[in-house]
Structures are given as C-alpha cells and as structure tokens.
CHARMM-style PDB file with segment names, atoms N, HN, CA, C and O in Angstrom:
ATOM      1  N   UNK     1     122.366 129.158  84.141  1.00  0.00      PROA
ATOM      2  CA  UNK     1     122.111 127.772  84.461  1.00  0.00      PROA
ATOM      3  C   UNK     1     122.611 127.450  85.864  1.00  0.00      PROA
ATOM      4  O   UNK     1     121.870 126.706  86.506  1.00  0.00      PROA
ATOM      5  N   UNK     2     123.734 127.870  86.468  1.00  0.00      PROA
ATOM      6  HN  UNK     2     124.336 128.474  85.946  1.00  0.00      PROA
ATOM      7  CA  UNK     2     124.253 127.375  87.317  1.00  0.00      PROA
ATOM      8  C   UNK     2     123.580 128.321  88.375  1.00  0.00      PROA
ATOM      9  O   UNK     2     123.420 127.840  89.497  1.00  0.00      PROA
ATOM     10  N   UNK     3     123.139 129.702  88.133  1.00  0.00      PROA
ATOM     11  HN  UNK     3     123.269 130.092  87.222  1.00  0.00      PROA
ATOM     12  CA  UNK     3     122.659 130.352  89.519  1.00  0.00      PROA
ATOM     13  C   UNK     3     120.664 129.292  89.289  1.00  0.00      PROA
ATOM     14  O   UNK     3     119.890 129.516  90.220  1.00  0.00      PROA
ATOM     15  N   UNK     4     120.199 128.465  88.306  1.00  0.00      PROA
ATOM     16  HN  UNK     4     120.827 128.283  87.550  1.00  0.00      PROA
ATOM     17  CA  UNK     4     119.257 128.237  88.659  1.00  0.00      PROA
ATOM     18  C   UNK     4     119.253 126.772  89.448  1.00  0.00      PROA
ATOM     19  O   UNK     4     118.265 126.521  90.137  1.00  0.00      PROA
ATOM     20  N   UNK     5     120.275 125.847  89.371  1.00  0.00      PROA
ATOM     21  HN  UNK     5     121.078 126.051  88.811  1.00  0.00      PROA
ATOM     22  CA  UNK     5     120.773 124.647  89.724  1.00  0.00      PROA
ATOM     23  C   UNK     5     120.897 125.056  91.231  1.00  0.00      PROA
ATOM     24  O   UNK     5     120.476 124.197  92.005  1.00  0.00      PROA
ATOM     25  N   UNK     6     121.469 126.374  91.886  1.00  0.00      PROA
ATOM     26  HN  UNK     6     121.811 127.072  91.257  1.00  0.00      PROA
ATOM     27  CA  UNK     6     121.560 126.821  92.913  1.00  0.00      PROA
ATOM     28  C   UNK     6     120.435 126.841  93.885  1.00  0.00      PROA
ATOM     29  O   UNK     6     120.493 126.694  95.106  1.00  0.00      PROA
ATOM     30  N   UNK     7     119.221 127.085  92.994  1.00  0.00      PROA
ATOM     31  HN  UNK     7     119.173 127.204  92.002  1.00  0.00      PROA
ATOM     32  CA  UNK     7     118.233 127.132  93.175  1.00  0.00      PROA
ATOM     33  C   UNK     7     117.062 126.110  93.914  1.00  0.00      PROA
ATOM     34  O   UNK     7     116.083 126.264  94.645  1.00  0.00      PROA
ATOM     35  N   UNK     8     117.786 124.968  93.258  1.00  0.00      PROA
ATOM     36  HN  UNK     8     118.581 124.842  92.664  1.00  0.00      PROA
ATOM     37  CA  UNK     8     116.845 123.631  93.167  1.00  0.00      PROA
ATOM     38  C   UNK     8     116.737 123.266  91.824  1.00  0.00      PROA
ATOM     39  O   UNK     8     116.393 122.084  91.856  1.00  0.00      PROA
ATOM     40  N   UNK     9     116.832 123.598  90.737  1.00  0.00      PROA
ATOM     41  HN  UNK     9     117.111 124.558  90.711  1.00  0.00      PROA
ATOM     42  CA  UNK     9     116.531 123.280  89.663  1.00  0.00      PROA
ATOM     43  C   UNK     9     117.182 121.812  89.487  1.00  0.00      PROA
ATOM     44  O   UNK     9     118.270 121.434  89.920  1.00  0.00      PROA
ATOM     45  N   UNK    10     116.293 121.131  88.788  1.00  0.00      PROA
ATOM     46  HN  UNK    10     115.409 121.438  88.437  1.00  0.00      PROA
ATOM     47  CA  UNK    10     116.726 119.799  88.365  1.00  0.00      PROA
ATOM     48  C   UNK    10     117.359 119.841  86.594  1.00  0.00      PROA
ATOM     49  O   UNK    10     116.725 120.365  85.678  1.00  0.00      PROA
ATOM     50  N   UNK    11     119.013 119.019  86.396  1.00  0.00      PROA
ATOM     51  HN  UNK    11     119.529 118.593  87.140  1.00  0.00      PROA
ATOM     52  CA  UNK    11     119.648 119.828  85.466  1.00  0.00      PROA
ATOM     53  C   UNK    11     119.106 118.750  84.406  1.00  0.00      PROA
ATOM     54  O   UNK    11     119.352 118.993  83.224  1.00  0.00      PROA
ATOM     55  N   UNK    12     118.473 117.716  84.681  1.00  0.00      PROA
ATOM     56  HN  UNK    12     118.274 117.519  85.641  1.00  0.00      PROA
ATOM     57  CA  UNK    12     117.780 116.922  83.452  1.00  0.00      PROA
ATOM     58  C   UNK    12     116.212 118.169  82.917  1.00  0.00      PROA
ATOM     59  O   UNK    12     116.196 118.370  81.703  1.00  0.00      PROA
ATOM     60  N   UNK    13     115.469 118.639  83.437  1.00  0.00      PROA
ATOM     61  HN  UNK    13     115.482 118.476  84.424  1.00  0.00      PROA
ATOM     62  CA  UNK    13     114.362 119.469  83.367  1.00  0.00      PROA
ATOM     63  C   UNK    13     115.146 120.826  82.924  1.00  0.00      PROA
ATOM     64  O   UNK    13     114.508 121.423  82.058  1.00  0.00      PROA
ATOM     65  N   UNK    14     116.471 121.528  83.323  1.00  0.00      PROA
ATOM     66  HN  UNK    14     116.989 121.042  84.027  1.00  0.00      PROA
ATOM     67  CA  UNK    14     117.028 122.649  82.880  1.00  0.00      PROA
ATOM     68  C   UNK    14     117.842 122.275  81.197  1.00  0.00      PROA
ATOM     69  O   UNK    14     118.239 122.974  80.265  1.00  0.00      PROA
ATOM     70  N   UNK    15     117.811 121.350  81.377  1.00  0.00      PROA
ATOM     71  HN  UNK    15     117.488 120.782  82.134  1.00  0.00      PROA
ATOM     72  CA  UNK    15     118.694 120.413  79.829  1.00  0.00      PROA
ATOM     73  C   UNK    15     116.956 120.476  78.723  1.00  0.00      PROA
ATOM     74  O   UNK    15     116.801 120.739  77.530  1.00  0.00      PROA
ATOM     75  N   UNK    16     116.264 120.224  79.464  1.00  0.00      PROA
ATOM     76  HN  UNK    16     116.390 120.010  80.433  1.00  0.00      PROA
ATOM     77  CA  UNK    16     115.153 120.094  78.121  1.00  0.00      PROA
ATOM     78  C   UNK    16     114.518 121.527  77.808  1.00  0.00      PROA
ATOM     79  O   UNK    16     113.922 121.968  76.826  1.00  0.00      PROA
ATOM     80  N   UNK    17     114.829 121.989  78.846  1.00  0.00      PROA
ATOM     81  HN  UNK    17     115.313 121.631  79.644  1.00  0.00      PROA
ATOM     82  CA  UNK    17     114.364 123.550  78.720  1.00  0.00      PROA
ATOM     83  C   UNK    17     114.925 124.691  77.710  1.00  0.00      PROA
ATOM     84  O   UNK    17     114.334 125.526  77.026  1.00  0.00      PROA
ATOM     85  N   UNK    18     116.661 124.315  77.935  1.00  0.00      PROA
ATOM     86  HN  UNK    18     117.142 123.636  78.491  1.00  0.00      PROA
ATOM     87  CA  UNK    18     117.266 124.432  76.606  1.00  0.00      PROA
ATOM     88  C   UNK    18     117.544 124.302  75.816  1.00  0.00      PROA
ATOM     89  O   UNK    18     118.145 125.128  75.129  1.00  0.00      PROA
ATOM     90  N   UNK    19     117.080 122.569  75.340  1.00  0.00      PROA
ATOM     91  HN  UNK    19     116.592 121.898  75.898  1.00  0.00      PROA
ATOM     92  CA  UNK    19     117.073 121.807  74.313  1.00  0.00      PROA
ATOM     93  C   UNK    19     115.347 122.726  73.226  1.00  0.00      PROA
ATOM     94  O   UNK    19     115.287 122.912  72.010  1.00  0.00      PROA
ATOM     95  N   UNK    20     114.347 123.046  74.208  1.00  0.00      PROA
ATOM     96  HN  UNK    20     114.396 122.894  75.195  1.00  0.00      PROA
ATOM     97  CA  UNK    20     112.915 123.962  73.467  1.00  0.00      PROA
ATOM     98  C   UNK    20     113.374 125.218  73.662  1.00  0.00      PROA
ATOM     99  O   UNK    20     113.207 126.050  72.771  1.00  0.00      PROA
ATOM    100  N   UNK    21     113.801 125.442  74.446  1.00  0.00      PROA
ATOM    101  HN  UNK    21     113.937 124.766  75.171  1.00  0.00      PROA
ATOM    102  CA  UNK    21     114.038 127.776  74.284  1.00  0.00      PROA
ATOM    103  C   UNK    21     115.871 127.501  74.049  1.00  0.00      PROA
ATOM    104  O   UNK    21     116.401 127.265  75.135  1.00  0.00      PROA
ATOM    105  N   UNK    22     116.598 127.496  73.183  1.00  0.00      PROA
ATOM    106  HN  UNK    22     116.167 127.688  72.301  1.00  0.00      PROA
ATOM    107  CA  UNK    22     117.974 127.250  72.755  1.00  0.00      PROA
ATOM    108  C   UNK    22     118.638 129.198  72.930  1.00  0.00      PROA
ATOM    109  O   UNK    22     119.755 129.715  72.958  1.00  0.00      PROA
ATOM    110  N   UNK    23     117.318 129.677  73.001  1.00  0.00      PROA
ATOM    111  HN  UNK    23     116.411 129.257  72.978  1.00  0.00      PROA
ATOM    112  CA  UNK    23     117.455 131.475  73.318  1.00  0.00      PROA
ATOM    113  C   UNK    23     117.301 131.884  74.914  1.00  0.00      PROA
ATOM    114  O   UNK    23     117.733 133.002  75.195  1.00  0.00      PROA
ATOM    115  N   UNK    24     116.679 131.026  76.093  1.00  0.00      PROA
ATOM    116  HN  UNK    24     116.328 130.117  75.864  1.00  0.00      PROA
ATOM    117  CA  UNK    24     116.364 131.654  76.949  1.00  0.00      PROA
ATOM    118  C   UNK    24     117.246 132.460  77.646  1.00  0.00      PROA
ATOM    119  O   UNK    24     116.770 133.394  78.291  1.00  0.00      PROA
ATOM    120  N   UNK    25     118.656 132.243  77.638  1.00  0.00      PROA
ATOM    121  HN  UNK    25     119.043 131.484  77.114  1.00  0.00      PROA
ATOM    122  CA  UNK    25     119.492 133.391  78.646  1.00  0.00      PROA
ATOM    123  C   UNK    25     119.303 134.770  78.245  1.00  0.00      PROA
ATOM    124  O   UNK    25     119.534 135.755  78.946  1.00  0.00      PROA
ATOM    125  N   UNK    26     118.821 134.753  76.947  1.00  0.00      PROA
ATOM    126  HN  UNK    26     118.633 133.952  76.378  1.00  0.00      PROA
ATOM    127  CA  UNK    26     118.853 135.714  76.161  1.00  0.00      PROA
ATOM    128  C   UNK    26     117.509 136.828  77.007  1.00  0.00      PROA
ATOM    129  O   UNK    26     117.538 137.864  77.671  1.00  0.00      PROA
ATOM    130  N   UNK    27     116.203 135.681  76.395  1.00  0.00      PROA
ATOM    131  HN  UNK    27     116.179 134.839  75.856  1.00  0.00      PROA
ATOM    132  CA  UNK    27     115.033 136.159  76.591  1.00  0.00      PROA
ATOM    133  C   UNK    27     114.372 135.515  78.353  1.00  0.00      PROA
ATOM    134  O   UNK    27     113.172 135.309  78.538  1.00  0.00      PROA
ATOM    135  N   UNK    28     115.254 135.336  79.252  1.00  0.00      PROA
ATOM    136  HN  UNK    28     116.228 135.503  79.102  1.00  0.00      PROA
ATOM    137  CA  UNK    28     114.706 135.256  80.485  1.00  0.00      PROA
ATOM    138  C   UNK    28     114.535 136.416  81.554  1.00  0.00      PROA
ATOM    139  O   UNK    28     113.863 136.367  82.585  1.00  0.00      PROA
ATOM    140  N   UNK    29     115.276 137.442  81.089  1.00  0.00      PROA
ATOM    141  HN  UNK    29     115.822 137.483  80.252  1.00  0.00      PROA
ATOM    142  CA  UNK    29     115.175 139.075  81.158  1.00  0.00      PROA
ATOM    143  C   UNK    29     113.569 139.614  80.724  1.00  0.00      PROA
ATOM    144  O   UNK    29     113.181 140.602  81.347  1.00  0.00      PROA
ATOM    145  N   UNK    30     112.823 139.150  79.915  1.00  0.00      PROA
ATOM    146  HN  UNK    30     113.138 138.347  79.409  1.00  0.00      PROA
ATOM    147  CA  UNK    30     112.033 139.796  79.482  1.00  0.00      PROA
ATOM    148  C   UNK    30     110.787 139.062  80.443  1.00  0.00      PROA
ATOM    149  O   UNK    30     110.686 137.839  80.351  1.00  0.00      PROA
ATOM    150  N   UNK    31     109.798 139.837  81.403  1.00  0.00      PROA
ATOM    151  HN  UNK    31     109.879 140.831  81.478  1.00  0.00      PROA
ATOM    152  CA  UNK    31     108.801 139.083  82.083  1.00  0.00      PROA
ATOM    153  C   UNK    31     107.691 138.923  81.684  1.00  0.00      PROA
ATOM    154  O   UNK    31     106.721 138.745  82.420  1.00  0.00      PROA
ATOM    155  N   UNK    32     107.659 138.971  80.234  1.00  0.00      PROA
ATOM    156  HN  UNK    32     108.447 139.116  79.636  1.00  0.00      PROA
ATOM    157  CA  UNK    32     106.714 139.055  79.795  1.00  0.00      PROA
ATOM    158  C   UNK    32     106.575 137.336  79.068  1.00  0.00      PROA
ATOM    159  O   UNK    32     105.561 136.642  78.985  1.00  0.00      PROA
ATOM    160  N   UNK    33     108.067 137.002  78.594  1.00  0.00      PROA
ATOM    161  HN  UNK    33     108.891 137.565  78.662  1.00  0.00      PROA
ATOM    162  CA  UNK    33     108.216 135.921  77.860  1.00  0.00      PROA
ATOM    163  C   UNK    33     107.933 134.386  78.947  1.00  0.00      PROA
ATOM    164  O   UNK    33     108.169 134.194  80.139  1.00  0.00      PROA
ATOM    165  N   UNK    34     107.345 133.519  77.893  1.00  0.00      PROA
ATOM    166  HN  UNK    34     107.153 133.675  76.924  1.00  0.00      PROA
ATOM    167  CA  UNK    34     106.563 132.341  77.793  1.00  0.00      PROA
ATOM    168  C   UNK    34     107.680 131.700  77.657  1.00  0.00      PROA
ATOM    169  O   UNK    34     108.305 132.291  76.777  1.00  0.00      PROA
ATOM    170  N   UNK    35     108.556 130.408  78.219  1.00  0.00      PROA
ATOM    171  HN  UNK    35     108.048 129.928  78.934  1.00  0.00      PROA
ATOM    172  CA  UNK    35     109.405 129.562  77.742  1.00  0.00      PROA
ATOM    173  C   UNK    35     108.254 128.670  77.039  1.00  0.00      PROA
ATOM    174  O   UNK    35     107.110 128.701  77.494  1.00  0.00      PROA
ATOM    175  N   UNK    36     108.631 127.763  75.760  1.00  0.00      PROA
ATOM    176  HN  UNK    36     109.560 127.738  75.390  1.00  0.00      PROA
ATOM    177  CA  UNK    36     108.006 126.788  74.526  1.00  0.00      PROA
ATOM    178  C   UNK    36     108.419 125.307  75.611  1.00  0.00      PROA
ATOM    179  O   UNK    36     109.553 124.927  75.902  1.00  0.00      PROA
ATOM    180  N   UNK    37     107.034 124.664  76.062  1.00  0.00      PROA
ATOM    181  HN  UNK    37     106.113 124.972  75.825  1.00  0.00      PROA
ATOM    182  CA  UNK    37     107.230 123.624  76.840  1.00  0.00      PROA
ATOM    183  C   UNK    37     107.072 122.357  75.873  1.00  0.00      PROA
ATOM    184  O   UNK    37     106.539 122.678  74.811  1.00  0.00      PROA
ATOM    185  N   UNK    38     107.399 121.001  75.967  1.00  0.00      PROA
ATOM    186  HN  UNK    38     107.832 120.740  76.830  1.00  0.00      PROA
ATOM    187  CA  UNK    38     107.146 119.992  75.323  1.00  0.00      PROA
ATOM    188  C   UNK    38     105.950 119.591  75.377  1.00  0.00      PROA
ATOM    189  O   UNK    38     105.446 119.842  76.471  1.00  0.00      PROA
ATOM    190  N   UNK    39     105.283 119.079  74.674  1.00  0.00      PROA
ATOM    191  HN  UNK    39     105.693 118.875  73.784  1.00  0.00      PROA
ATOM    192  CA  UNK    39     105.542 118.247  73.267  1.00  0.00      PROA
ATOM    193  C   UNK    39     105.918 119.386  72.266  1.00  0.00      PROA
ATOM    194  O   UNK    39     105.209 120.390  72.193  1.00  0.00      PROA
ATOM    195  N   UNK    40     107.021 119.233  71.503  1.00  0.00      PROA
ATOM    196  HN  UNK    40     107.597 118.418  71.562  1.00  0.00      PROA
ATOM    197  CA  UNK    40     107.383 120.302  70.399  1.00  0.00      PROA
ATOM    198  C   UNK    40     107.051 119.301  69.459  1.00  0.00      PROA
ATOM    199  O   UNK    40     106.750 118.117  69.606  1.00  0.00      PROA
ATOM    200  N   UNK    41     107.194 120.191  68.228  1.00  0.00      PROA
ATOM    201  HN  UNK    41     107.438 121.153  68.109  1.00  0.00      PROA
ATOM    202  CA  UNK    41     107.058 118.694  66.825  1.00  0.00      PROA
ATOM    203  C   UNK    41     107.878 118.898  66.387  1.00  0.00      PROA
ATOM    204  O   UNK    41     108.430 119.997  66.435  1.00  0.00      PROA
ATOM    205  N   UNK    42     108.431 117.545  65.560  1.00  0.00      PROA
ATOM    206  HN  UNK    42     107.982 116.652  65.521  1.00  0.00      PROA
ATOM    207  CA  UNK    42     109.658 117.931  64.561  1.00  0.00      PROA
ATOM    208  C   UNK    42     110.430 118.548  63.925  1.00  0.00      PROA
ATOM    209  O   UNK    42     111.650 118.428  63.810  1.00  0.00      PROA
ATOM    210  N   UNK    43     109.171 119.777  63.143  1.00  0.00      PROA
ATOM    211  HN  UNK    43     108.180 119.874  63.236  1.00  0.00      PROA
ATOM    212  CA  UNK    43     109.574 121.008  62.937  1.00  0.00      PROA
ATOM    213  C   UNK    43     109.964 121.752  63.206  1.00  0.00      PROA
ATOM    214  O   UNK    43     110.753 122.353  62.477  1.00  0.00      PROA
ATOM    215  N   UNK    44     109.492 122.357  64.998  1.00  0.00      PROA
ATOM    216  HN  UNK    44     108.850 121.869  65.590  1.00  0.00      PROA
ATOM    217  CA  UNK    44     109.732 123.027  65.897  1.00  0.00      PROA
ATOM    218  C   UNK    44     111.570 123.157  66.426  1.00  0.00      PROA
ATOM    219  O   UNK    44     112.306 124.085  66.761  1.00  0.00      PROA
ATOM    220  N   UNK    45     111.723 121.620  66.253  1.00  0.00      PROA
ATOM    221  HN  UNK    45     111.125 120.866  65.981  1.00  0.00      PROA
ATOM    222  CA  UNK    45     112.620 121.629  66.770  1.00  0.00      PROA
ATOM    223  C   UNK    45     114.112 121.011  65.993  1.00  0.00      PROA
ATOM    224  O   UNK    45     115.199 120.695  66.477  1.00  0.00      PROA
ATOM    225  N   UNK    46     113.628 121.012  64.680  1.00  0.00      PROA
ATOM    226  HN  UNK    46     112.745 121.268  64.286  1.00  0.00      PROA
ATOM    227  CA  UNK    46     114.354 121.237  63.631  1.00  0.00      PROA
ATOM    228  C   UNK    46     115.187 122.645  63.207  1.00  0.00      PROA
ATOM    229  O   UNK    46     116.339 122.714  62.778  1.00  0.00      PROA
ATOM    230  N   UNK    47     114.122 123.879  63.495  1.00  0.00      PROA
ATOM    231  HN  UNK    47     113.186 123.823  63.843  1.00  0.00      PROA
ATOM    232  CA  UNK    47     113.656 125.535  63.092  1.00  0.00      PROA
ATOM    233  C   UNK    47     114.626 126.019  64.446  1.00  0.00      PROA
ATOM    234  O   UNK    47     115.072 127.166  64.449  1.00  0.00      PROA
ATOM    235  N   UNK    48     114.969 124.949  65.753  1.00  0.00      PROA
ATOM    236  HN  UNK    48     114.607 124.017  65.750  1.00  0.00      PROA
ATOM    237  CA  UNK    48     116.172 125.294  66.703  1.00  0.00      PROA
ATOM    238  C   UNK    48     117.142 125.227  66.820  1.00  0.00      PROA
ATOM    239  O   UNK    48     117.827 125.655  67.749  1.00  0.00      PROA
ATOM    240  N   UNK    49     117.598 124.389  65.446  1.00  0.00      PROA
ATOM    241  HN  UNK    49     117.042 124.041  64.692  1.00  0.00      PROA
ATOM    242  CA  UNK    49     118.678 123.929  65.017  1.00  0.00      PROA
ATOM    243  C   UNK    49     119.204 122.302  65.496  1.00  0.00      PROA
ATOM    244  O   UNK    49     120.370 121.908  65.446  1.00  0.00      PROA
ATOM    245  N   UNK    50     118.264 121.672  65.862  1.00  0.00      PROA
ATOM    246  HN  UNK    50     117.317 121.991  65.903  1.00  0.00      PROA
ATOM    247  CA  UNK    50     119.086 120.299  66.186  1.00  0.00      PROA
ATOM    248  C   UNK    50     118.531 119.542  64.745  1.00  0.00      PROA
ATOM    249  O   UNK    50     117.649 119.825  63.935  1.00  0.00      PROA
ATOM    250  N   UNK    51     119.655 118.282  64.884  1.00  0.00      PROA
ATOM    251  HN  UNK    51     120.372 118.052  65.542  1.00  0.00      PROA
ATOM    252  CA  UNK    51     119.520 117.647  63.917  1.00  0.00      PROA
ATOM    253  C   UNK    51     118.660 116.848  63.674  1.00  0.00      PROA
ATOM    254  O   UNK    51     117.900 116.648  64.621  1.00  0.00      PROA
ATOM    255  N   UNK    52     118.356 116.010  62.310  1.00  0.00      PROA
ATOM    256  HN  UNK    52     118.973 116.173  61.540  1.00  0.00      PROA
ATOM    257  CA  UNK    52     117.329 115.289  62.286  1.00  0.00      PROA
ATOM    258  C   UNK    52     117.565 113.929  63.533  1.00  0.00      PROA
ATOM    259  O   UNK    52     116.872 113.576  64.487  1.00  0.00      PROA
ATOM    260  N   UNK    53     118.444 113.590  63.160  1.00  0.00      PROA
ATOM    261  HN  UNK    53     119.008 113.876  62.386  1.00  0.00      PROA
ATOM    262  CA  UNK    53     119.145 112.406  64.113  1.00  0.00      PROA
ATOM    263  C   UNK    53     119.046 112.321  65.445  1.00  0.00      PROA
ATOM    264  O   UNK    53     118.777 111.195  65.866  1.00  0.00      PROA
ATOM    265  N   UNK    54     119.218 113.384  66.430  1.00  0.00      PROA
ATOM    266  HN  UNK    54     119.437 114.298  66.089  1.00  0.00      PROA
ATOM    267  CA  UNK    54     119.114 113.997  67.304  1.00  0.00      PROA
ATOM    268  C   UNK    54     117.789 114.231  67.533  1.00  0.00      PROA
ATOM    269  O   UNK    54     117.483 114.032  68.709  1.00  0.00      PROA
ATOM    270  N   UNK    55     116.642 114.685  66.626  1.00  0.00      PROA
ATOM    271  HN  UNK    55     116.890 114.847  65.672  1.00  0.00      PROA
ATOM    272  CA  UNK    55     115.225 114.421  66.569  1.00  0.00      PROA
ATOM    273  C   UNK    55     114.815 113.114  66.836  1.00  0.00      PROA
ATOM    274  O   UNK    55     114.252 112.749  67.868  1.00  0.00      PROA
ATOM    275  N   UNK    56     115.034 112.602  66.130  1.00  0.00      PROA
ATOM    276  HN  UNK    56     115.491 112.899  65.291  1.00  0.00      PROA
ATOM    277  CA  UNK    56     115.135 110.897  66.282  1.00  0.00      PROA
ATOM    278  C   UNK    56     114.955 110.568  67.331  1.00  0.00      PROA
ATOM    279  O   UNK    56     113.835 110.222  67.705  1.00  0.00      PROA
ATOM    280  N   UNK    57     115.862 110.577  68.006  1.00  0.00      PROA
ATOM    281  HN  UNK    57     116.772 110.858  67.702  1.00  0.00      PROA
ATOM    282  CA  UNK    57     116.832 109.775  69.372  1.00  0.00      PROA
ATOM    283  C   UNK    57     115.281 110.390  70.261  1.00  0.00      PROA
ATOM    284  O   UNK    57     114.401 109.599  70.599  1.00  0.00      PROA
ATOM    285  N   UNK    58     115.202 111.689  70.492  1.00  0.00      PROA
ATOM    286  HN  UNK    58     115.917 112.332  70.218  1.00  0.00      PROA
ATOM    287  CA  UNK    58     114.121 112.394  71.552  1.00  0.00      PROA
ATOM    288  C   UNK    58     113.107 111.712  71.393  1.00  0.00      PROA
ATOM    289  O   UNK    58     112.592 111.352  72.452  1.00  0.00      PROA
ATOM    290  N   UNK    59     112.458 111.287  70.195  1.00  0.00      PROA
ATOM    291  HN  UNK    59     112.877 111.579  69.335  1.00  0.00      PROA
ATOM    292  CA  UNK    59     111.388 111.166  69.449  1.00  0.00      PROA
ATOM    293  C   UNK    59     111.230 109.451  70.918  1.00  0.00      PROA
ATOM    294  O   UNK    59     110.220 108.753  71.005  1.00  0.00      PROA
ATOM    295  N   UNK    60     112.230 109.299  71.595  1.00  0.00      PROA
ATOM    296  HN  UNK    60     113.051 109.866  71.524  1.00  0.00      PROA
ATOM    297  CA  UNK    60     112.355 108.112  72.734  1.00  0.00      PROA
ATOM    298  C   UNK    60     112.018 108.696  73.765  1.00  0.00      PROA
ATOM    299  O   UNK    60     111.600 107.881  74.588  1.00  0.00      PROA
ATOM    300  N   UNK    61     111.989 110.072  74.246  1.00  0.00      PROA
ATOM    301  HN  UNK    61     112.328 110.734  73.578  1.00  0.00      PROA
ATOM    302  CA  UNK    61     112.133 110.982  75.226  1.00  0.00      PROA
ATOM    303  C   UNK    61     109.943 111.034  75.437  1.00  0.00      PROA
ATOM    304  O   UNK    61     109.286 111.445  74.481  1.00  0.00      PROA
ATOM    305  N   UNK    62     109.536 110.771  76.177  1.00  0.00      PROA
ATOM    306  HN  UNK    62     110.069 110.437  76.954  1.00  0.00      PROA
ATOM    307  CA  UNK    62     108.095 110.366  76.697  1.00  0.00      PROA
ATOM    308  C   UNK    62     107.743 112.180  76.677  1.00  0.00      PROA
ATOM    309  O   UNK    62     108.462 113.022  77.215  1.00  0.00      PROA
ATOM    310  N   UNK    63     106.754 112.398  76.086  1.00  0.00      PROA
ATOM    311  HN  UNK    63     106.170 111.714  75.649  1.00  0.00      PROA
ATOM    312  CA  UNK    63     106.125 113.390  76.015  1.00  0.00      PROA
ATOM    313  C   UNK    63     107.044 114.576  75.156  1.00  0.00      PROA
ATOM    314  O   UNK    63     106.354 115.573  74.945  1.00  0.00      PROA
ATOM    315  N   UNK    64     108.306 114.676  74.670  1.00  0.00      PROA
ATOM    316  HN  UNK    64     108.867 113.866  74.842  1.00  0.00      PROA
ATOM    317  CA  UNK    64     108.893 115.783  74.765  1.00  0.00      PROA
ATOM    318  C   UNK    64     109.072 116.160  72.928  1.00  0.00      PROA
ATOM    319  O   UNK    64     109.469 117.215  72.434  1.00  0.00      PROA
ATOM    320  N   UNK    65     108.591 114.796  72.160  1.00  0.00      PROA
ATOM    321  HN  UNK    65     108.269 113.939  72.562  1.00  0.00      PROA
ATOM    322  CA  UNK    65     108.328 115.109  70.799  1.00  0.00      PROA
ATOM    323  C   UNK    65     107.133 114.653  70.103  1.00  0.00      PROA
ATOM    324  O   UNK    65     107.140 113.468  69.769  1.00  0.00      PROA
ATOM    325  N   UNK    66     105.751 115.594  69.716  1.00  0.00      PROA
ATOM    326  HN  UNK    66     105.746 116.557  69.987  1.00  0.00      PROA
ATOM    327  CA  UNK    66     105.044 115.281  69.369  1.00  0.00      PROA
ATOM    328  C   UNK    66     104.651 114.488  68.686  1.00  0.00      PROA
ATOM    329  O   UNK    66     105.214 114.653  67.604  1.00  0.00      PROA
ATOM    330  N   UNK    67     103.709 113.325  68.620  1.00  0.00      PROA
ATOM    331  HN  UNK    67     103.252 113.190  69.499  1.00  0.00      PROA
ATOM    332  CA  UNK    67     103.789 112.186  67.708  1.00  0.00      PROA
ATOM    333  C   UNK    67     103.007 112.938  66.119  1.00  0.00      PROA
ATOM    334  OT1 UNK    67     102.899 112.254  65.101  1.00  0.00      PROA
TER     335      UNK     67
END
C-alpha cells in the first residue's frame, strides 16, 4: 500500500480496492490476476468477510454496492 501511495495512488480508491480484493497483496504478484472492481453485490461482499452493517453503510457509497 504504501510503495503504491508513493506512486500517486489515491488512498480513498486504494481503501476500496481492498475493501473488493481483501487478498490482493497476496495475489498482486500474479500478472495474470484481474482485481474484482465495484459494483459488488451484497453477497460478494459478505463471502469477503465484512459485515452486514458495514454492507449497509456502503450500500451509501455511489456505485460501489450493487442495487
């Protein structure tokens, strides 16, 4: 995170990025891999481990939880 902030990265756009890939440090090594962009759905992002509540709240977030 911090060598991509170095970068230019904007840390509100690097925050949602890990809020949909909760794996990427993992899988940003691999060049083959696709980061999961928003709109996610409920499910999606239930199956990442955040809470329903926390679903909720995003569900305010413009484009980033599928209606």
């Amino acid at each position: 995170a911090d060598r991509m902030l170095a970068l230019g990265a904007d840390g509100v756009a690097l925050g949602r990025c890990a809020i949909a890939n909760p794996d990427w440090p993992q899988r940003i090594a691999d060049p083959a891999w696709e980061p999961k962009r928003p709109p996610l759905t409920r499910e999606e992002l239930l199956a990442r481990g955040l809470s329903s509540g926390f679903v909720d709240y995003m569900s305010s977030w413009k484009g980033f939880v599928a209606p």
